[in-house]
N, C-alpha and C positions, 0 to 999 in steps of 0.2 A: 524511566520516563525521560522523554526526549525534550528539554524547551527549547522555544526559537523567541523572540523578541516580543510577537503578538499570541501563540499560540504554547499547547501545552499536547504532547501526543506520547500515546504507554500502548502496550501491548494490555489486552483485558483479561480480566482476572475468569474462570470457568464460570464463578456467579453472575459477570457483566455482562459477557456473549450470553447465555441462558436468557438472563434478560431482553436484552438485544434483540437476539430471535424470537423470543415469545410476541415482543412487539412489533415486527416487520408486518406487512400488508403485503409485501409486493414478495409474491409466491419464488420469482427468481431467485431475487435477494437470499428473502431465507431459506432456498435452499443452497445458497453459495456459502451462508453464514454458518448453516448445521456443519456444511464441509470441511469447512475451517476449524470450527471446536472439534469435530472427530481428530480432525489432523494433529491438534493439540493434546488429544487424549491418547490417542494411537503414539506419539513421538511429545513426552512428557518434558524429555529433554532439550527439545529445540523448540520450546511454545511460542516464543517470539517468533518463530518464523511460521507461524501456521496462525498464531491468532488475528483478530480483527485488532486494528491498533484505531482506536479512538482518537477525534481528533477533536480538541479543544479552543476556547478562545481562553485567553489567562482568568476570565470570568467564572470560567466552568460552563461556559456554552457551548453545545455540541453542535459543531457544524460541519462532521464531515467520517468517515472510516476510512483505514491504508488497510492494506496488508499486503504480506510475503506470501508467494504459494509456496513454501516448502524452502530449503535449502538442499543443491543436489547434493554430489558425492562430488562431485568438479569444480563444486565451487559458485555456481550458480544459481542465485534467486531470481525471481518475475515478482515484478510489484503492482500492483494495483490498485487505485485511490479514487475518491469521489466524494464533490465538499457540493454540502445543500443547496438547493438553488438559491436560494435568497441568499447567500453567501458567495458566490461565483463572482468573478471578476473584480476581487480584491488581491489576488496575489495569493492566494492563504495557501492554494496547491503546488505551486512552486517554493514556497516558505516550507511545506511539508516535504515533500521530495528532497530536496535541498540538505534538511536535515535529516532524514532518513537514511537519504547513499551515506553522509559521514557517519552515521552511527553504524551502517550497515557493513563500509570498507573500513571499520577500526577492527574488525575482527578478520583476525589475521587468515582462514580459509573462505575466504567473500575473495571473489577474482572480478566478478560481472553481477550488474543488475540489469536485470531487460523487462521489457512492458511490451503490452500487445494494447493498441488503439485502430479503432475505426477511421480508415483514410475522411471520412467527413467531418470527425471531431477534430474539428479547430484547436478547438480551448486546451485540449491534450498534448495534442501533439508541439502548441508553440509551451507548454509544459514545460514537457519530454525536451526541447529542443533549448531551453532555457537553462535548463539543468545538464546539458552537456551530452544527452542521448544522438545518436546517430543509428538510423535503419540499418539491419546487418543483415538484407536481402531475402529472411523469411517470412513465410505469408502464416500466421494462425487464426485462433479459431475466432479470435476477435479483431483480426487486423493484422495488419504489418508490425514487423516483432523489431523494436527500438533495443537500443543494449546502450550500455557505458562498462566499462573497465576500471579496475583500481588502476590511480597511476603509480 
């Protein structure tokens, strides 16, 4: 479990994502969520970087999921996050990012974290841009692909 000052964020346990997904509505979501627990069942060994990581208030109120897609062989994760509407525009996604890259570049084969956001999403990208991400020229399948570096 990772804390930050207001919030509280872990990687979920197989019983949580089950949950999780059984409760989604929105057909995308859980099928991004199913993705993610396979990833975790398929690669037992690296679950943190395949689960939904939970995002908390220090209350135990949910207001938001990160996750890793995977970790490559080079060293490489894609992160991706999104905190409830009714939560937006306190800071709480940059306070998660934030503490994510440090828990994410303490481990010593993490070179780069990179994110893909939609050129319209504002709220992301001054994120991404807050957090120290820089465009590294490729176009995916969600947007323009942000990267950061360990230093």
């Amino acid at each position: 479990m990772i804390e930050t000052e207001r919030l509280k964020i872990y990687a979920a346990s197989q019983d949580i994502m089950e949950a999780f997904i059984k409760a989604q509505t929105d057909d995308v979501l859980k099928a991004a969520y199913i993705e993610m627990l396979n990833g975790c069942l398929d690669h037992p060994d690296q679950w943190d970087w395949y689960a939904i990581w939970m995002i908390e208030l220090k209350d135990g109120t949910h207001i938001g999921e990160l996750c890793f897609k995977g970790l490559s062989v080079n060293g490489i994760a894609e992160i991706g996050y999104g905190i409830s509407e009714e939560y937006q525009n306190n800071g709480y996604a940059t306070e998660v990012v934030k503490a994510v890259l440090e828990w994410a570049f303490s481990h010593q084969e993490v070179i780069a974290i990179e994110a893909e956001t939609e050129s319209e999403n504002a709220a992301s990208i001054s994120v991404l841009k807050k957090c120290g991400f820089a465009l590294n020229g490729i176009i995916g399948e969600e947007g323009p692909r942000w990267a950061i570096s360990k230093c």
